[in-house]
N, C-alpha and C positions, 0 to 999 in steps of 0.2 A: 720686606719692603712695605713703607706705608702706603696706602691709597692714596689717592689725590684728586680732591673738588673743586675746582672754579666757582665759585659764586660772584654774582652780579651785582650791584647795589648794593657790595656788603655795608657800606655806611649807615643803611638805615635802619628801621627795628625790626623786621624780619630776615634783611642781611646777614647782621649783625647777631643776631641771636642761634641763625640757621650755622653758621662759622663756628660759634662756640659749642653748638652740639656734635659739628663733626669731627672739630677738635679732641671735644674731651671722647668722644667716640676711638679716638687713637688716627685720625685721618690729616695729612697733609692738608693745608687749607691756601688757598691765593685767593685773595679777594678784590674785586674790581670796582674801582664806583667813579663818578666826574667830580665828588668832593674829595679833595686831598685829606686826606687822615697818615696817621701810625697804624704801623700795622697794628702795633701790639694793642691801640683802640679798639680792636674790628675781631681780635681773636684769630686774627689770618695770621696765618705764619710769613706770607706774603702778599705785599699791597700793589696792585697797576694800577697806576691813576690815569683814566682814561672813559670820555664819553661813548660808552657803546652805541650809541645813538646815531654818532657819526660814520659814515659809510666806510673807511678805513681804518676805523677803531680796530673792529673784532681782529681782522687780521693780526693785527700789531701786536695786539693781547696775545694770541695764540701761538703764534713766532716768538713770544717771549715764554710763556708756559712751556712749549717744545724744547726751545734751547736749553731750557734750565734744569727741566725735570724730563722729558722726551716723555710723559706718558700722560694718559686722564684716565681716572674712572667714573668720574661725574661731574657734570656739567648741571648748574644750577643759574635757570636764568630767572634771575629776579628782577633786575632795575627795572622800572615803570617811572613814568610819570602819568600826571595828572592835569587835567583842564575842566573846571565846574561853568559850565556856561549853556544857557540856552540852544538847540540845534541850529536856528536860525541867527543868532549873533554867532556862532562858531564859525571864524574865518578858516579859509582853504590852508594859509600858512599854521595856523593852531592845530586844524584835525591834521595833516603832513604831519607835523613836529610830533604829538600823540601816535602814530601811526610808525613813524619811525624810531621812536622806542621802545613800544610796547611788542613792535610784531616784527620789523625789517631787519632789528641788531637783532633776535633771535634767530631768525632765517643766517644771517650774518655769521654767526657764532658761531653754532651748527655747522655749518657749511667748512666754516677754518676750521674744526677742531675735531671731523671726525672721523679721520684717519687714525687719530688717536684713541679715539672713543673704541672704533673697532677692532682696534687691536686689544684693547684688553676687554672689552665683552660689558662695556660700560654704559650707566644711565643717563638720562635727560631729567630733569624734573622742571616742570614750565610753569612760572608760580602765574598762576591767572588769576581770576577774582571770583566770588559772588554774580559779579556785575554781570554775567559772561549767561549767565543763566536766570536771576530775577535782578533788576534795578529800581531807577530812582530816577526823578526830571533832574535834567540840565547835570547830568554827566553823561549825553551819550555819549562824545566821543571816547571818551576810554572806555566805556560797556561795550561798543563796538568792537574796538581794541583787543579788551578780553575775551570775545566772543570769536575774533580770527585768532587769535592764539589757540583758544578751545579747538580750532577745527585745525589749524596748523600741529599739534599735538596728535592728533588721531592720523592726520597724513603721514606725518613723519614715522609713529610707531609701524605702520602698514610696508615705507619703506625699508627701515632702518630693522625691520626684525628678524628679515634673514642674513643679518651681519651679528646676529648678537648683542645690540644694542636696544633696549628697553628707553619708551621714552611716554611721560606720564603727566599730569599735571594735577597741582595743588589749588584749591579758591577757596582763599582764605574769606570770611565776613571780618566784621568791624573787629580790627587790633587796634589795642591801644601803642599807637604808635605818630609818629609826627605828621604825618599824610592824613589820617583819623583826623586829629587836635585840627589841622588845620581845616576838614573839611568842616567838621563841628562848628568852627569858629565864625564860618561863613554866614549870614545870616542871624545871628544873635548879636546881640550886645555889646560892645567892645568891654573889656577886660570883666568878662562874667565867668566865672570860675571855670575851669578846660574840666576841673576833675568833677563837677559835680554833670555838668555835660555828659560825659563820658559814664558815670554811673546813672543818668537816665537813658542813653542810647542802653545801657548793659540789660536795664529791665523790663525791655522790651523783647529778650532775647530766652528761649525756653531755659536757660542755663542761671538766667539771671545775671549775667555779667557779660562784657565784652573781651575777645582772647587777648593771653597775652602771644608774646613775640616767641617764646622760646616753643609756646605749643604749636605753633605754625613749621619752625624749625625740624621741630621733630618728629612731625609728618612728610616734610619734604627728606629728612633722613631716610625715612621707612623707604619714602620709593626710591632712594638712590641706593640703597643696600641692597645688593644683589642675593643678598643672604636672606635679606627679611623681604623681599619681596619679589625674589625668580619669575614667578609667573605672573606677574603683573604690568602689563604692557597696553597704552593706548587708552586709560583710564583718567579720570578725571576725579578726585580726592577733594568732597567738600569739605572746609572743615569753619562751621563758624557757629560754634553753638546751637543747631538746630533753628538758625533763624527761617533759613528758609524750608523748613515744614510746617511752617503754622499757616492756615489763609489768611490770608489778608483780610476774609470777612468774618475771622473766629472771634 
């Protein structure tokens, strides 16, 4: 019997990319996002189109994963959004809306889905950020975001590990990906090249380039492989080309 992953956000480039690694991995895939796609876009084998963001989403999802397939063995919470604004223009309805994607549908998720989870001895992987550990002005609110997830990861593994259940998280730095492009685009020039953008954010980075989508993918496989990563529980997986070891005053 194959395995089976939920991911979140599959629409996007680390969704999206995370799906096709566990596919061709040989893994059943359902992939969840509030943008309507094909499945066959996304590399899921199945598509729920559905805002996890919303308070009665996760359930819905989960009841419908249950019915279908009755089993999980990993649980990949990706979707995020995003809000670039000053702390002091950041209204209480913008940080809520941030707050309820990034952190409250994973509590949410989690919550619907681990009955399942425990029965087969399965993982969490909680795609957090960079942000969560060094930042930038005027994205607190989602640095704060990825910074309760970081800690809602460490709770959870403390819970969740005398059921057998591993649960970890990935932070990712700057991927080339449509959340990147857009953040880039902020402040510059209107229609000034995204790609050349994007190759000066890259050489900035000890690697010389910014990640792609699939290398993100394929670190958040590592921790949901219970094969490739048994003992690894309550960890936090940076992975952004060594941006953040260099000081800021090197």
């Amino acid at each position: 019997m194959k395995k089976l992953a939920v991911i979140t956000g599959v629409a996007g480039g680390i969704g999206g990319a995370s799906a096709r690694v566990f596919a061709d991995a040989g893994w059943e895939v359902v992939g969840v996002d509030r943008r309507k796609v094909e499945a066959s876009e996304t590399a899921a084998h199945h598509f729920i189109h559905a805002d996890i963001s919303e308070t009665e989403a996760p359930a819905h999802v989960f009841e419908i994963v249950r019915s279908k397939y009755g089993r999980l063995d990993a649980l990949v919470n990706n979707a995020a959004c995003q809000i670039c604004k000053p702390i002091v223009e950041t209204t209480a309805e913008e940080w809520d809306k941030i707050f309820a994607c990034n952190v409250r549908s994973i509590h949410l998720s989690v919550a619907s889905s681990f009955s399942m989870l425990k029965e087969s001895g399965g993982a969490i992987v909680n795609v957090s950020s960079v942000h969560a550990i060094a930042t930038s002005c005027n994205i607190a609110a989602y640095a704060a975001s990825k910074g309760a997830l970081l800690a809602l990861t460490r709770a959870m593994a403390l819970e969740f590990g005398p059921d057998g259940v591993r649960v970890n998280a990935v932070l990712p730095g700057a991927v080339d990906t449509r959340m990147l492009h857009a953040g880039l685009s902020r402040g510059h020039v209107e229609g000034e090249d995204i790609g050349k953008l994007v190759r000066g954010l890259g050489k900035k980075h000890v690697m010389g380039r910014v990640g792609k989508p699939k290398e993100i993918g394929q670190a958040i496989y590592f921790l949901a492989d219970s094969e490739k990563s048994s003992f690894i529980t309550g960890q936090a997986l940076v992975v952004d080309g060594g941006a953040t070891a260099r000081l800021s005053t090197e």
